[in-house]
SEMARMAR-14389 format. One line per 2 residues: for each residue x, y, z of C-alpha. Coordinates in Angstrom, 2 decimals. Example, Ala and Ser with C-alpha at 12.3 -4.5 7.8 and 13.67 -1.06 7.14 Angstrom:
BEGIN
12.30,-4.50,7.80; 13.67,-1.06,7.14
END
This chain:
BEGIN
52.37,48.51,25.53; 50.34,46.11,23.89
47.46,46.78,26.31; 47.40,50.21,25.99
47.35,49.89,22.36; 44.50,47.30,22.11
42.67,50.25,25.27; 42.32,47.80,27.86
42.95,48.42,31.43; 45.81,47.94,33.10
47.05,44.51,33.45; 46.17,42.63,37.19
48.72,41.76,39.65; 47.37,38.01,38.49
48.11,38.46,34.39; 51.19,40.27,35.03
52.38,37.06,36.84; 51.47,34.88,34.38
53.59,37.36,32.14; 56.42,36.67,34.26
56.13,33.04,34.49; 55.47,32.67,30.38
59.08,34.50,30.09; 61.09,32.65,33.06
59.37,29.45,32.84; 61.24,26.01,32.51
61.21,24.99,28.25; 58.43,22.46,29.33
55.92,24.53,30.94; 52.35,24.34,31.73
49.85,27.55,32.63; 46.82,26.51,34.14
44.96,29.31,35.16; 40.63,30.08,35.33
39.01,30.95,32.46; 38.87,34.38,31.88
41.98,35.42,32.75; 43.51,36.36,29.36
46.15,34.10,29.01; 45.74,33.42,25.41
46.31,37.41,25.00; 49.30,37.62,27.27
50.90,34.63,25.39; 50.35,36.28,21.99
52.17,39.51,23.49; 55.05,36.88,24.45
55.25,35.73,21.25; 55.43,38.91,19.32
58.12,40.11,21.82; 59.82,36.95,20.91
60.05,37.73,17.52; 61.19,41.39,18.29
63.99,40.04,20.00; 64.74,37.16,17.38
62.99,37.10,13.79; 64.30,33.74,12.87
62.55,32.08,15.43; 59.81,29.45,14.38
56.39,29.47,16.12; 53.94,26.91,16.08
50.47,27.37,17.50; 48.29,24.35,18.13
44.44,24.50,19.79; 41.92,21.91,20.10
40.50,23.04,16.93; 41.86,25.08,13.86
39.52,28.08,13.71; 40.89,28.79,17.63
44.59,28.34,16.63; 43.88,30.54,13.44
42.44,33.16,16.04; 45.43,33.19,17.90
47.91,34.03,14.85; 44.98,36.49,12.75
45.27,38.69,16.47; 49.22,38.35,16.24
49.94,39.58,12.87; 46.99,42.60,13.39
49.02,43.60,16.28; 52.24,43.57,13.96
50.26,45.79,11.25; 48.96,48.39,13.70
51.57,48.25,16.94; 54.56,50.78,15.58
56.80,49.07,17.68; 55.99,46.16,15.57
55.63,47.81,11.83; 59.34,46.69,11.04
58.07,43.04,11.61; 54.89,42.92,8.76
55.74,40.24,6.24; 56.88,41.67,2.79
54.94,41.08,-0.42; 57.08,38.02,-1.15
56.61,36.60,2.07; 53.81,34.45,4.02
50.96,36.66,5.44; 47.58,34.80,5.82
46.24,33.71,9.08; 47.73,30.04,9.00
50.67,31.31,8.74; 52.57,34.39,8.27
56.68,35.47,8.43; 57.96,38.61,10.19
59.89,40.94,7.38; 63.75,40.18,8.45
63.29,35.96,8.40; 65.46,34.67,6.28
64.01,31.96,3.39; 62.92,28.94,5.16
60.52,26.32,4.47; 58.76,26.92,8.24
56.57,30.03,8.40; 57.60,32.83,11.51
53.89,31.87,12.94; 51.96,28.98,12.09
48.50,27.77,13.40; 47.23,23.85,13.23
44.81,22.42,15.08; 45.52,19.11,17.30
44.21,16.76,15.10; 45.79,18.61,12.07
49.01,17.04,10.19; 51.28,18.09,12.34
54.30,15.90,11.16; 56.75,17.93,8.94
56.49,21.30,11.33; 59.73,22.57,12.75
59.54,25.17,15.83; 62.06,26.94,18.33
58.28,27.60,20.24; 55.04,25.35,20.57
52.45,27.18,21.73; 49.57,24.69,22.74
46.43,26.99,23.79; 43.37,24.73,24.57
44.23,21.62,23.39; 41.88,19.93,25.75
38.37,20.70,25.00; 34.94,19.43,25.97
34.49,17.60,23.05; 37.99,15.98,22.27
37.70,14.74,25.86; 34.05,12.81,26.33
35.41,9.39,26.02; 38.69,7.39,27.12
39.79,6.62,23.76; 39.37,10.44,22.72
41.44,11.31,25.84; 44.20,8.29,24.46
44.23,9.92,21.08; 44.44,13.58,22.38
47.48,12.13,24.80; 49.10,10.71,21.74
48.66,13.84,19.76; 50.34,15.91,22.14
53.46,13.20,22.04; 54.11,14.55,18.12
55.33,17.74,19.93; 58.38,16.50,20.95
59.25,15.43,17.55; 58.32,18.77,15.90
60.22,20.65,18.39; 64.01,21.87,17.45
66.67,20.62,19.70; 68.23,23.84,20.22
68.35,25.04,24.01; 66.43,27.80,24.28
63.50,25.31,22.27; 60.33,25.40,24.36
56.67,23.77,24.56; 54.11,25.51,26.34
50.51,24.29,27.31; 48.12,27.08,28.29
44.42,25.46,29.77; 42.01,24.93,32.02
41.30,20.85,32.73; 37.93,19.79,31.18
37.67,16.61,32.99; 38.64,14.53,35.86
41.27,12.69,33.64; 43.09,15.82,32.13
45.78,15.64,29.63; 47.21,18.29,31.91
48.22,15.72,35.07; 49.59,13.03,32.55
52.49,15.97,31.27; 53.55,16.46,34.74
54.67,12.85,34.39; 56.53,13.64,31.17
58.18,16.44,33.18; 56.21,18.92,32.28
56.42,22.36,35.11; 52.81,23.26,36.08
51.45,26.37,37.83; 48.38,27.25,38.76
46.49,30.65,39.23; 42.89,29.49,41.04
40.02,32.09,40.64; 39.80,32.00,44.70
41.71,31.07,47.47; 41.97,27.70,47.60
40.79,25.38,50.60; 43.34,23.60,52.55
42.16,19.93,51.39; 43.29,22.23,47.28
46.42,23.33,48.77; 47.06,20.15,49.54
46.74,18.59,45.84; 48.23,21.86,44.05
51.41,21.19,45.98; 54.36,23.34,45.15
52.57,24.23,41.89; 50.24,27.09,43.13
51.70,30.31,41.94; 53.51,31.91,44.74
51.10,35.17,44.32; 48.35,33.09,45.75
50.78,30.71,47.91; 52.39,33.76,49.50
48.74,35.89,50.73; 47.02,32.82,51.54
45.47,32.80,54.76; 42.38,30.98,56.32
40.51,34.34,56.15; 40.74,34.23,52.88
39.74,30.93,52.07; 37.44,31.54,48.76
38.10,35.03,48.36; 38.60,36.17,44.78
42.28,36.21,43.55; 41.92,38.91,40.83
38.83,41.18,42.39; 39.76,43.79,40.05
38.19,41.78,37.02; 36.55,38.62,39.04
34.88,40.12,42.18; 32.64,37.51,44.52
29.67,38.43,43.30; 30.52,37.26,39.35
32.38,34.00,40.49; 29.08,33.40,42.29
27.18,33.66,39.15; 29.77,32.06,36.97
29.60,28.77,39.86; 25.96,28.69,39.83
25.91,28.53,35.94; 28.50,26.04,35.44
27.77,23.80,38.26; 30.07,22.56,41.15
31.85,20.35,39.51; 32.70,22.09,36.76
33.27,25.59,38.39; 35.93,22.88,40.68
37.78,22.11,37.54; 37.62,25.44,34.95
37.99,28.23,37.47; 39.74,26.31,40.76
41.79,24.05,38.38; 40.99,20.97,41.21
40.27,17.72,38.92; 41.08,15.51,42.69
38.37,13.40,43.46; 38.78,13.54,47.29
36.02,10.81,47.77; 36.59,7.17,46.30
32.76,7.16,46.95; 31.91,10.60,44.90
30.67,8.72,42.22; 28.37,5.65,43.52
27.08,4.09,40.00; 29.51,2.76,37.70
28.98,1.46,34.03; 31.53,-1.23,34.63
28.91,-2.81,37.12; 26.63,-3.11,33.83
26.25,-5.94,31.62; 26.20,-4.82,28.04
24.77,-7.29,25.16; 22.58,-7.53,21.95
19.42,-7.82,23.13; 16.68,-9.35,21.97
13.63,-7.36,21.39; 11.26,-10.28,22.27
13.06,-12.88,24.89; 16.88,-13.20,26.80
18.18,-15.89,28.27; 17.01,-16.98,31.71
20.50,-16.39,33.37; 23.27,-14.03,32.47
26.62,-14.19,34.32; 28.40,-10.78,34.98
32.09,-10.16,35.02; 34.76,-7.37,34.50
37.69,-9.90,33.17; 39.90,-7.53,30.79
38.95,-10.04,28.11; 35.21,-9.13,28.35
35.58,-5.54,27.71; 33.62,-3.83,25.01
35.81,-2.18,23.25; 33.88,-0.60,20.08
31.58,1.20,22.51; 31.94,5.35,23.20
32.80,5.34,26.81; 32.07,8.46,28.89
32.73,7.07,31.92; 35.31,8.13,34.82
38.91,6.56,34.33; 39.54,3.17,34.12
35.61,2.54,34.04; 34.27,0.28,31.36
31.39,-1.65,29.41; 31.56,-5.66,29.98
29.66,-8.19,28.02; 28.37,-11.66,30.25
30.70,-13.65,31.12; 28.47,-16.24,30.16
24.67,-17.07,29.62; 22.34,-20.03,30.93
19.35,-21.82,29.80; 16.97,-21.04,27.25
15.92,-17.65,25.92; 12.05,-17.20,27.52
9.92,-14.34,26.43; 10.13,-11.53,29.00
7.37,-11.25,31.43; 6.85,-7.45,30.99
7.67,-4.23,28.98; 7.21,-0.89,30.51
8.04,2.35,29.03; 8.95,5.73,31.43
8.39,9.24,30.38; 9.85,12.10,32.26
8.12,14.86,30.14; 10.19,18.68,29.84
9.70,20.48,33.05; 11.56,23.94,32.11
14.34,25.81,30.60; 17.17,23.00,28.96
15.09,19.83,30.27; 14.43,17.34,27.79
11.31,14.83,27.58; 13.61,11.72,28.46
12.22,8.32,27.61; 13.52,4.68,28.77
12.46,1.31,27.60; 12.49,-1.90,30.13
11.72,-5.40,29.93; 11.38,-7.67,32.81
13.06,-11.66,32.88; 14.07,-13.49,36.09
14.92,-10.45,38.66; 16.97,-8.66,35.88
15.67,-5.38,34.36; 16.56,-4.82,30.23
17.34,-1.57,28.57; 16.56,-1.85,24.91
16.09,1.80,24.26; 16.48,5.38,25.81
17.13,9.26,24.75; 15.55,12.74,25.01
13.66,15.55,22.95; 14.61,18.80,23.11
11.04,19.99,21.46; 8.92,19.61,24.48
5.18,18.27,23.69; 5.71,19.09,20.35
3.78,16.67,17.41; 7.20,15.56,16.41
7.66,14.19,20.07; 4.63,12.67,20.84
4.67,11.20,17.36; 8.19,9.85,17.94
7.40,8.18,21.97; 4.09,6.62,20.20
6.23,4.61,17.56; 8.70,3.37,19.98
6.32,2.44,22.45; 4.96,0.71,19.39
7.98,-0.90,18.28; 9.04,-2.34,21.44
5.83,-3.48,22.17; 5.35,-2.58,25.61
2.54,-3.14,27.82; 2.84,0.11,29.94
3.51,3.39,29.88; 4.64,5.25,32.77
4.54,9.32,32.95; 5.48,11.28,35.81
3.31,13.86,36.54; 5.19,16.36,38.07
4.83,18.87,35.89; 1.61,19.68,34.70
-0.66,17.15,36.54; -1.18,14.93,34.06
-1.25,17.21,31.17; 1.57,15.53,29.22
-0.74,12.17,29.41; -3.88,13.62,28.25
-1.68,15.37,25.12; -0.06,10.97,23.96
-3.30,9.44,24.61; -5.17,10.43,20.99
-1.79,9.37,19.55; -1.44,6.21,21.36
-5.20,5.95,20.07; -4.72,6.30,16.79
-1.08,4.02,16.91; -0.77,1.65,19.36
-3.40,1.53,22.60; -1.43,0.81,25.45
-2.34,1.43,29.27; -0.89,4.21,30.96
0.13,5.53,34.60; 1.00,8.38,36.21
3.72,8.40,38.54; 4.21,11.11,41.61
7.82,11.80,42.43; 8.11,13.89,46.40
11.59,12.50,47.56; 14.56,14.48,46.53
15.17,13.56,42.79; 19.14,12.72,42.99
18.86,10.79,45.97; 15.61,9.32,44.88
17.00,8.20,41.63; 20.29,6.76,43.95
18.20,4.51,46.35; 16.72,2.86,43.22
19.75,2.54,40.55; 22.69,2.39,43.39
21.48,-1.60,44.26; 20.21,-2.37,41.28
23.36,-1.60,38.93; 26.01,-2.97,42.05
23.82,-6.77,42.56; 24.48,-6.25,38.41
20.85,-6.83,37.67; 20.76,-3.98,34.61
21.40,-5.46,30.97; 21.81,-3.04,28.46
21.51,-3.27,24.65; 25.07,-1.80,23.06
23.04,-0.03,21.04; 21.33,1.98,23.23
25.23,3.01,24.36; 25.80,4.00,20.66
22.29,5.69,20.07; 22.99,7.65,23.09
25.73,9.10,22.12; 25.53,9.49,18.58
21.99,10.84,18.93; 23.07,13.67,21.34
25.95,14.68,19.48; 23.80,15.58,16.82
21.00,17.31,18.93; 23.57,19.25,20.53
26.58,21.54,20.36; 29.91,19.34,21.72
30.18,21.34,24.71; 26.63,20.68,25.96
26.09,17.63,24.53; 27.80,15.17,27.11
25.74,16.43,29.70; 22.45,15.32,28.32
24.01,11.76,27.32; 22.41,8.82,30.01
25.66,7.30,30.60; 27.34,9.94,31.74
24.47,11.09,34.10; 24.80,7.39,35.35
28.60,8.08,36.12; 28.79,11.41,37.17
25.63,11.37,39.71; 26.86,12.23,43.43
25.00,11.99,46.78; 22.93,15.20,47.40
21.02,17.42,45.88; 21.46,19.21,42.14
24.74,17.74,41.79; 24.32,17.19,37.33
23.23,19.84,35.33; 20.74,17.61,32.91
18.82,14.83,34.78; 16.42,13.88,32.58
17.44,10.53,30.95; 18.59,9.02,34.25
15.23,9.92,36.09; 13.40,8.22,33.28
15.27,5.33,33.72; 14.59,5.16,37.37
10.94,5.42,36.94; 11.32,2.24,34.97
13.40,0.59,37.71; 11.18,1.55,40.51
8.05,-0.06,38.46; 10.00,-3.40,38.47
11.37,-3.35,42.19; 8.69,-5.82,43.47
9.25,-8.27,41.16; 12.90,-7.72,41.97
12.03,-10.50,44.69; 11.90,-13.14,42.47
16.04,-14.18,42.33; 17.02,-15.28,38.84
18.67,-18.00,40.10; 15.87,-19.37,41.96
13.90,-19.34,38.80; 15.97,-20.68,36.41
16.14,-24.00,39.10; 12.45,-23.81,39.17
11.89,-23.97,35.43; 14.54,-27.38,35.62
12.01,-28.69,37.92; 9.21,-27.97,36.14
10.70,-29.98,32.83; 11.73,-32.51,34.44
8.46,-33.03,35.76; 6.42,-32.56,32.73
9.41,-35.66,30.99; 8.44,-37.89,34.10
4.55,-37.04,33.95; 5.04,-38.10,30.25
7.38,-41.19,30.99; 4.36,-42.51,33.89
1.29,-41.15,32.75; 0.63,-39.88,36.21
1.62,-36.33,37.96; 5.15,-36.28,39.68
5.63,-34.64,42.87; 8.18,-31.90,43.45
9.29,-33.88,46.15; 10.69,-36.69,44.27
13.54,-34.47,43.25; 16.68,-33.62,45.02
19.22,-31.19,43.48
END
């Protein structure tokens, strides 16, 4: 009825299900189904039918941000104004009726509205509900870092003290997973009921990982035949969940429209920022030998980590000898090819066979004035002695546009650089041994900078896709596997510069420096030149 009214077609095999589920369901429920699918309109038509049948019952709507949970009760209460089924049900003059919250006409006083909307980081303590409606809790950007994830999962646990103990009391999550980690997977530990409703039919490795939990519609027709055939053709045919893949990327298509957040392959992810060592640096020497570690004492805490589960920052476990000046600075430009790319920059300095980060980002402008303004002052400020630009794109054009800057600011030698292997696994072969043997130190507050900085460039749902970090931990062997590139090619253009001098073992120097003092202190002591050989370590 409520489709009809609203002049949509008529409901799909697959929404009709998820009707059917949404009134049958256990009272802690999940629906997980591809985006698209309309479950945020079937549930409203479940709750209004709820009311019909029961006017004292006490709804509570919660999204991952107010405006979407206001969304969800403005769309309820126009249905109640227009539907005639539903005319009985329009608040009264002396009742509730905005679009936070609103009562149906028979409720009795109470100090809990018939419908209310919050969002999840709302004050949700002092709301009482027979239903919890939580429709996209999880979102792109309540979910970028670990401790957002921890505060999200915490959020969630305020349901069960909102909730009224009555029996027929029930919490529902409607969502698709927005990352590997989803809230989603840590309710079925809290005994939450999941089901799933894929955009295709699954593989067998999926079936495997959905379990019992893949709706019986798709369990029950699956066959190897149709193995990635669409589930609901009559809305999602092949041809737009082709499109929809190829704009969202594999990864994410996996997640928002299979539902699959499995990583099948321990080794998906090669690089990760736990195998970094992360420290104030200096802008003008370090110390000759830094000692990595992961010991849970050593974490960094106060950084924003956008890294995989359980991945981390760790500060040196310890640092040796003196702090020399570093034996070279190199800057790396990877200027905007096309499209979304940014002009990515990346800042290294050179001591003892280990390679320092002391700045990196993107621009979004191009070769704009602003940008080439902006890369001559840091190149300025970090006082580096070479500037590398791949030339890719526009053979050498991007050069020719930063010299009269660097000119006028700060003349520095530049080189062009030629990339022709395969850019992911290009950028792997260089960063994969470097960030394992532990030989990349990073400034914390290029880990702050980079994600503060792209927050504010872009919207939340892009934005974690441009940040370097999580390039770092999301890259996978083969080609086009991230959506943005740009930082972590710039950095590997640095890298690669260094990669002879890589040689040259840190430990090795730092015993060759001791050698050298102690034979300058002798040479002093006898007035005459000492011999390496005259010392034995």
């Amino acid at each position: 009825m409520a489709w009809k009214h609203l002049r949509l077609p008529e409901p799909t095999p697959i929404q009709y299900d998820i009707a059917d589920y949404l009134q049958h369901g256990s009272q802690r429920q999940i629906i997980s189904a591809f985006r698209g699918c309309g479950k945020s309109w079937i549930t409203s038509a479940y709750v209004l039918w709820r009311l019909l049948l029961d006017p004292q019952l006490n709804i509570l709507v919660v999204s991952g941000s107010k405006n979407r949970a206001d969304d969800f009760s403005t769309f309820c209460l126009r249905l109640l104004h227009e539907m005639p089924i539903l005319a009985h049900l329009y608040p009264k003059e002396s009742q509730r009726q905005s679009k936070i919250s609103f009562d149906v006409a028979p409720a009795l006083a109470s100090h809990q509205p018939s419908v209310k909307s919050l969002g999840i980081t709302s004050q949700l303590t002092g709301s009482r509900a027979d239903l919890i409606i939580a429709d996209d809790v999880e979102t792109s950007g309540n979910t970028q870092t670990q401790t957002m994830r921890e505060k999200l999962s915490e959020g969630i646990k305020e349901f069960e003290a909102i909730i009224k103990p009555e029996g027929q009391s029930r919490i529902i999550f409607l969502g698709t997973p927005q990352s590997e980690f989803s809230i989603y997977n840590k309710l079925q530990e809290r005994g939450y009921k999941v089901r799933f409703w894929s955009a295709r039919y699954p593989t067998e490795n999926q079936l495997k990982s959905y379990g019992t939990s893949l709706a019986p519609i798709i369990a029950n027709t699956w066959t190897h035949e149709r193995i990635g055939n669409p589930t609901d053709p009559i809305r999602f045919n092949d041809e737009d969940l082709l499109k929809r893949e190829a704009s969202y990327g594999r990864l994410s298509f996996n997640m928002q429209f299979m539902l699959d957040t499995t990583l099948n392959d321990l080794n998906k992810y090669p690089l990760k920022l736990s195998d970094l060592t992360v420290m104030s640096l200096n802008p003008d020497n370090a110390p000759e030998k830094i000692i990595w570690a992961s010991s849970p004492e050593l974490k960094q805490e106060g950084l924003p980590n956008v890294g995989l589960q359980g991945d981390a920052y760790y500060r040196p476990m310890q640092t040796q000898g003196e702090w020399l000046e570093y034996t070279g600075s190199v800057m790396s430009i990877d200027p905007a090819g096309k499209g979304k790319d940014e002009t990515a920059y990346c800042v290294t300095k050179f001591l003892n066979g280990n390679i320092f980060i002391l700045d990196a980002g993107g621009f979004s402008a191009g070769y704009t004035e602003h940008v080439l303004n902006k890369l001559t002052k840091i190149a300025k400020k970090n006082k580096v002695h070479k500037i590398l630009i791949e030339e890719n794109f526009g053979q050498g054009m991007f050069e020719a546009l930063l010299q009269p800057y660097l000119n006028k600011e700060y003349k520095c030698t530049t080189e062009l650089i030629r990339q022709t292997t395969n850019k992911h696994r290009r950028i792997l072969d260089t960063l994969e041994p470097l960030i394992s043997q532990h030989r990349i130190i990073v400034d914390a507050n290029v880990i702050k900078n980079d994600y503060e900085g792209t927050n504010e460039l872009y919207p939340p749902e892009q934005a974690l896709k441009y940040q370097l970090f999580y390039q770092i931990s999301r890259l996978q062997k083969g080609a086009n596997t991230l959506a943005q590139d740009d930082r972590i090619d710039a950095m590997q253009i640095a890298c690669q510069y260094w990669q002879k001098q890589l040689a040259k073992d840190q430990d090795q120097a730092y015993r060759d420096r001791k050698d050298d003092m102690l034979n300058a202190e002798l040479d002093k002591y006898y007035g005459t030149e000492t011999s390496n050989s005259w010392i034995k370590f």
